[in-house]
C-alpha positions in Angstrom: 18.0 1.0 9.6 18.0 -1.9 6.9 20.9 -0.6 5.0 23.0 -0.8 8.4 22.3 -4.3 9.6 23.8 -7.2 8.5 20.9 -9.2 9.5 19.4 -7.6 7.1 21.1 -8.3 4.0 20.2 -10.4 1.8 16.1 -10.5 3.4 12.7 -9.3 2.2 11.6 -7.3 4.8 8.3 -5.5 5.4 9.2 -2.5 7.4 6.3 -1.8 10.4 2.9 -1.2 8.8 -0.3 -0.1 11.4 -3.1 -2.4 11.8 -3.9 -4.7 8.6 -6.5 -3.2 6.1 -8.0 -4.0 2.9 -6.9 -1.5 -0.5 -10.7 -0.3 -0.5 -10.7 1.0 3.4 -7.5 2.4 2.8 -8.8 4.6 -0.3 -12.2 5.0 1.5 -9.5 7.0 4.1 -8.4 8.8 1.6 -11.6 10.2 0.3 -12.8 10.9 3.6 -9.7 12.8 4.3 -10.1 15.2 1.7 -14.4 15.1 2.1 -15.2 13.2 -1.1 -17.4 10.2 -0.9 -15.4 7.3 -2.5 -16.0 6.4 -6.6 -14.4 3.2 -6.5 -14.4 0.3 -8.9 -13.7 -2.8 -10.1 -11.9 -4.8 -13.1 -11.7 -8.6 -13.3 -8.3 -9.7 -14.1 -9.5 -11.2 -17.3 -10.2 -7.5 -18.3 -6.8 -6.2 -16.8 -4.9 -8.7 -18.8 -7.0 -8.1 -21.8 -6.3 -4.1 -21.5 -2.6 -4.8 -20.7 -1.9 -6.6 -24.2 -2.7 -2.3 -25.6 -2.3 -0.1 -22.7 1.5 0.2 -21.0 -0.5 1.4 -17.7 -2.4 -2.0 -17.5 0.6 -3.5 -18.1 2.2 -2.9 -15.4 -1.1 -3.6 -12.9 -1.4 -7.0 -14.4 2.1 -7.9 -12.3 -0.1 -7.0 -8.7 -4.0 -8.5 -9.9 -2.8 -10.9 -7.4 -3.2 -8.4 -4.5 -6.8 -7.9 -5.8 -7.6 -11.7 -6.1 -6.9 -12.9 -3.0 -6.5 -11.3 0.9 -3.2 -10.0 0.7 -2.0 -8.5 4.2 1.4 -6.9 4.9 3.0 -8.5 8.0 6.1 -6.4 9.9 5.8 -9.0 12.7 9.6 -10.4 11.3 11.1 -6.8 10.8 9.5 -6.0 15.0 10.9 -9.4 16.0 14.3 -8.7 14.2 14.8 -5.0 15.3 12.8 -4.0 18.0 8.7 -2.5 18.2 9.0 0.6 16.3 5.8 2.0 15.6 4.2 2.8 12.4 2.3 5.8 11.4 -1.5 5.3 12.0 -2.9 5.4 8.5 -5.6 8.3 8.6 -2.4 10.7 10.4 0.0 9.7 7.2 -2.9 10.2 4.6 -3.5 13.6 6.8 0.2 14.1 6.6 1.0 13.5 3.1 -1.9 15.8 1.6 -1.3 18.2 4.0 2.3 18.1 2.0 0.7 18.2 -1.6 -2.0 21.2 -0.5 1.4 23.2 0.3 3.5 22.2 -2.6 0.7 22.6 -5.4 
């Protein structure tokens, strides 16, 4: 759709997302998905940067510690208003969806 509207060109545009969540509900989702109880923890971004001056893989999360420091929400409201109310994929039926896909390829 972007890559055939003008309006679009030149725009950051966050295509339609569902309802806003937080990173740990949405991998809480995932673990409930596949009927594990969540392991989930936490780095401070001291740490992250720390780790990133040796490890490539830290590295590259120190560019998005800002997601982790501060609400960060995902708003399509601009792409809806631009090009009409499609509707996103409810996030447990994509999660269902895409290990539904790796259970069949692996």
């Amino acid at each position: 759709m972007l890559g055939e509207r003008d309006e679009a060109l030149g725009e950051v545009w966050h295509i339609p997302t569902p309802e806003p969540t937080t990173g740990w509900q949405f991998v809480r989702a995932i673990f409930e998905e596949v009927g594990n109880l969540p392991k989930i923890g936490a780095l401070s971004s001291t740490i992250v940067k720390t780790l990133g001056l040796f490890w490539p893989l830290a590295c590259e999360g120190v560019e998005t510690v800002y997601q982790f420091e501060k609400s960060f929400v995902v708003d399509s409201g601009e792409y809806r208003r631009a090009f009409g109310g499609y509707e996103a994929t409810p996030y447990h039926e994509g999660i269902r969806q895409t290990i539904d896909w790796y259970r069949k390829v692996l």
